[in-house]
C-alpha positions in Angstrom: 172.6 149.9 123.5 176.3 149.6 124.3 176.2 151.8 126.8 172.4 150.4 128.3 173.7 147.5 130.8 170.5 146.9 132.5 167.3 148.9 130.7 166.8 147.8 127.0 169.5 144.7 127.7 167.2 143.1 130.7 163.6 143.4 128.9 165.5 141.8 125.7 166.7 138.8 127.4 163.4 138.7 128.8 162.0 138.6 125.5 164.3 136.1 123.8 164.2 133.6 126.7 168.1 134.4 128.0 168.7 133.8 131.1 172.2 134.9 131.9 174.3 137.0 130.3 178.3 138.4 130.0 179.3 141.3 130.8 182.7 142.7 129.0 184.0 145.6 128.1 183.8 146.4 124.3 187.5 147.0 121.9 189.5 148.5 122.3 189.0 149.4 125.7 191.4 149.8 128.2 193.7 148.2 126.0 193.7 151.5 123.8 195.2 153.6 126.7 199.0 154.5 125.8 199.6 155.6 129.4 200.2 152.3 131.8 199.7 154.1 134.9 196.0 155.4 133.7 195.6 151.9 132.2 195.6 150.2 136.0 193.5 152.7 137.5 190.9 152.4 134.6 190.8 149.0 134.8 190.3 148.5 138.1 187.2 151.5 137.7 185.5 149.2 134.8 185.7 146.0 137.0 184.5 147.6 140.1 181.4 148.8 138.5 180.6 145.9 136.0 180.7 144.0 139.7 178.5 146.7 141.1 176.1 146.1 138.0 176.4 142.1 139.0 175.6 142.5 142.2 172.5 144.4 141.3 171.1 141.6 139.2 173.4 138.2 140.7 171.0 136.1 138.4 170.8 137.5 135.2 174.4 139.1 135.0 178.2 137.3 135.0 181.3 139.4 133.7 184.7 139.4 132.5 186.9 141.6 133.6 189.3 144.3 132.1 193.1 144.1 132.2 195.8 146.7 132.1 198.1 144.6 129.5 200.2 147.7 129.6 201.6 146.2 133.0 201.4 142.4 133.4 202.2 142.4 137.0 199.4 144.8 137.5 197.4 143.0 134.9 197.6 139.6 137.0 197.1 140.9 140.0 194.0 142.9 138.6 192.7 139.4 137.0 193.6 138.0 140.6 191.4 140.9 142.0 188.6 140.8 140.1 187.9 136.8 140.2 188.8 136.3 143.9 187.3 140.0 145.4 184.5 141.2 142.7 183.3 137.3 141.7 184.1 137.9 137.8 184.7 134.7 135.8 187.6 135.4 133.8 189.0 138.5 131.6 188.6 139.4 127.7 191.2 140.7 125.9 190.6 143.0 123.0 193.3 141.8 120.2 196.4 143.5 120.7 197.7 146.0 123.2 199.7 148.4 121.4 200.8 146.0 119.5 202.0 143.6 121.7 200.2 139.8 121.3 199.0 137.3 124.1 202.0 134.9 123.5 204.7 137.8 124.5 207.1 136.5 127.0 206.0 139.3 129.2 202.4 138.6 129.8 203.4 135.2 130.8 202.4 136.1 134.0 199.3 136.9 133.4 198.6 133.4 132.0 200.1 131.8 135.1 197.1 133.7 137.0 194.7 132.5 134.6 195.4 128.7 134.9 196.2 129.1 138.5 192.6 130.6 139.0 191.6 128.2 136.3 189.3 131.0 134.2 189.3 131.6 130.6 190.6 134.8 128.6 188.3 135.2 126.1 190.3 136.9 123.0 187.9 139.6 121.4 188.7 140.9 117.9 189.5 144.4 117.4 191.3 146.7 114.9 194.9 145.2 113.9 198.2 147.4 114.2 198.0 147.6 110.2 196.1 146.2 107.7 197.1 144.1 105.0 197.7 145.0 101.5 195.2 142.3 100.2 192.5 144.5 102.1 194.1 148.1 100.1 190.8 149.2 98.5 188.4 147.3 100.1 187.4 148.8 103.4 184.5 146.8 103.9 186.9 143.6 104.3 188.3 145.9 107.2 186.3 144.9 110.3 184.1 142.8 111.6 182.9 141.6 108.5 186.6 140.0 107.6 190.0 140.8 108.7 188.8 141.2 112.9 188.0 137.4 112.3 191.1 136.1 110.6 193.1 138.5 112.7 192.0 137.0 115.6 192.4 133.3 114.3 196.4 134.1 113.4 196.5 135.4 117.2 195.4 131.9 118.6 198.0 130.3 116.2 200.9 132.8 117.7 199.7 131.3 121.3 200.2 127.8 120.2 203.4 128.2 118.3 204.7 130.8 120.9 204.6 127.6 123.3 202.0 129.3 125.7 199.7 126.2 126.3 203.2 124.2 126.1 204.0 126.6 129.5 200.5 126.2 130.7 198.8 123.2 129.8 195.2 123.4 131.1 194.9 127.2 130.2 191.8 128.0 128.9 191.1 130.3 126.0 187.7 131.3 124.6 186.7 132.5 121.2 184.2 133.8 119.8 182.1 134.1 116.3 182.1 130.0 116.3 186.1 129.9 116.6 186.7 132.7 113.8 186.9 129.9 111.3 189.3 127.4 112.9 187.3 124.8 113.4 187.1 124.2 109.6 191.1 123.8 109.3 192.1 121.8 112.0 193.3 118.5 109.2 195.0 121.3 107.2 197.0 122.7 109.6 198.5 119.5 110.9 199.2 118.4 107.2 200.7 121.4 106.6 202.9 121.2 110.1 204.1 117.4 108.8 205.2 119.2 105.9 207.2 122.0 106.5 210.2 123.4 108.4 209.2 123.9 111.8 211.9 126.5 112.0 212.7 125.5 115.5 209.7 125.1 117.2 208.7 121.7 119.4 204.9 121.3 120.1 204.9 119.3 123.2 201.2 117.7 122.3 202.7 117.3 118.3 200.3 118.9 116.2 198.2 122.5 116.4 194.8 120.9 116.4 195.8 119.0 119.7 195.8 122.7 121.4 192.6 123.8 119.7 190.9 120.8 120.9 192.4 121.3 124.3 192.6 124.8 125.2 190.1 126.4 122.8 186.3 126.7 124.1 184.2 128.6 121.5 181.0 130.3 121.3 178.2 130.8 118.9 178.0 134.1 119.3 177.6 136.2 116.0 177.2 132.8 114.0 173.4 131.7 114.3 173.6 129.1 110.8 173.7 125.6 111.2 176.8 124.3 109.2 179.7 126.2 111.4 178.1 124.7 114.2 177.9 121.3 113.2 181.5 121.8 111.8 182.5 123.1 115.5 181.0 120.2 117.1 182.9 117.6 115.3 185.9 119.3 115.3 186.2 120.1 118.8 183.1 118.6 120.6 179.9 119.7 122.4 181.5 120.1 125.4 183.9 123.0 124.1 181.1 125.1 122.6 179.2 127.8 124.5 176.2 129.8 123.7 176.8 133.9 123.0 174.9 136.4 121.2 177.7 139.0 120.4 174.4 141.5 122.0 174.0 144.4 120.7 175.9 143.8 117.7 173.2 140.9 116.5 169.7 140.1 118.0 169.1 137.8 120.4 166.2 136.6 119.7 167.7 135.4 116.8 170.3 133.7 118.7 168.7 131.8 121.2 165.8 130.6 118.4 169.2 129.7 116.6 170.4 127.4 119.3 166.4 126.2 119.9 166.3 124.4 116.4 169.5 123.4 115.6 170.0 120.1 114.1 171.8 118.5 116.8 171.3 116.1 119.8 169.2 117.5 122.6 172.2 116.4 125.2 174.3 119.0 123.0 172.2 121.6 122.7 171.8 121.7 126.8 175.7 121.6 126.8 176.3 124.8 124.9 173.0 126.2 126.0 174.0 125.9 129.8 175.4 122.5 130.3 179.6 123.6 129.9 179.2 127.0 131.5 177.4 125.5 134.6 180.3 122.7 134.9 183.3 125.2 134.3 182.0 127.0 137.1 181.3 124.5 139.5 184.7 122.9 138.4 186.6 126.5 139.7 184.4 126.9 142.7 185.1 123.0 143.5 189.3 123.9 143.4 189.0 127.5 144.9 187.3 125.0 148.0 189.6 122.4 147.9 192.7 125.5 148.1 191.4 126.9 150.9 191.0 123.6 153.0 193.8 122.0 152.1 
């Protein structure tokens, strides 16, 4: 099914009552290739056709696109591309690239892109460099199951204490599997901030849940139970919480009956059903205007 973009993946949207869905491509992707050069050329290859796919279906289908991380420069300019040429709506980023995190000086760039396009970079788990020695033993805490989700939660905290949303304020970073737990810790962590040496680091905005309310938008996908989401919603808010299935890993079916008869307010299920993608969107399209008028 991951490699069916419109066959089984159009008649099961059908089914479940899904209008639109994101296209990405799954980790580790390009990120895996060890050779820059063939990292550019691949990237640009995926993006063409997922906008080819797109175009094919402009109502049903959106994408994010693949970036060469290997290069930055080529990386921005490849986001820059793929936004501004093919109509994608951001990028996702598969973990690390060769061990190298989103809150490396060098791939500053590519967040000046990001917020200067104003799209998100949606931060997709994938395998880690190494694996903890808490996890020796136990392979089934290797994965999705476990470590991709904590992981990718210790990678948002290296973007906020690497100063990244300190360098780009209204940057916008999506995550999904309901936030990979940090929604549940946002008191915690500021307590624990207070408390300890800061070894040098200044947060402009004081404390780490100020960035996770700012800059984090989450989705639901791969989390269809009630209590995460109501945690999500008061931590951060209706209005940072999107729908996702995490199709063809789970069903959708089961995700969009999820969302259908979840105990919340009808104004916040429209929000995260359609509501906050719809205004992001016309929000971008509203600046690129303004940008080319002024």
């Amino acid at each position: 099914r991951l490699l069916d973009l419109t066959g089984e993946r159009l008649a099961g949207m059908d089914a479940a009552g899904l209008d639109v869905q994101v296209l990405s491509l799954n980790s580790p992707g390009i990120q895996a290739e060890t050779d820059p050069s063939v990292a550019v050329s691949r990237a640009a290859a995926v993006n063409d056709l997922l906008a080819t796919t797109i175009a094919e279906h402009p109502t049903r289908f959106a994408g994010f696109a693949a970036l060469p991380l290997q290069d930055p420069q080529a990386a921005a300019k490849e986001l820059e591309r793929a936004v501004t040429q093919l109509g994608l709506r951001g990028a996702l980023v598969n973990a690390h690239t060769q061990g190298r995190y989103l809150d490396d000086p060098s791939l500053r760039v590519v967040w000046e892109y990001a917020s200067g396009l104003d799209v998100p970079l949606y931060l997709h788990p994938a395998n880690g460099v190494d694996a903890a020695h808490v996890l020796s033993g136990h392979p089934e805490l290797t994965g999705p199951m476990w470590s991709w989700g904590t992981d990718t939660a210790s990678h948002v905290l290296r973007l906020i204490f690497g100063g990244v949303f300190d360098d780009f304020p209204e940057a916008k970073l999506l995550l999904g599997h309901m936030g990979e737990g940090l929604p549940y810790v946002l008191w915690r962590l500021d307590s624990r901030w207070a408390f300890h040496n800061h070894h040098g680091i200044e947060l402009a905005r004081g404390n780490p849940s100020a960035y996770l309310r700012h800059n984090l938008y989450i989705t639901t996908s791969g989390v269809c139970d009630a209590p995460p989401l109501l945690c999500a919603v008061l931590a951060l808010g209706a209005d940072h919480i999107l729908f996702g299935t995490d199709y063809p890993f789970e069903d959708m079916a089961t995700a969009t009956q999820f969302l259908r008869t979840a105990p919340i307010s009808e104004a916040d299920r429209a929000k995260i059903a359609h509501g906050n993608a719809e205004r992001s969107e016309e929000r971008r399209v509203g600046k690129e205007c303004r940008s080319r008028w002024s």
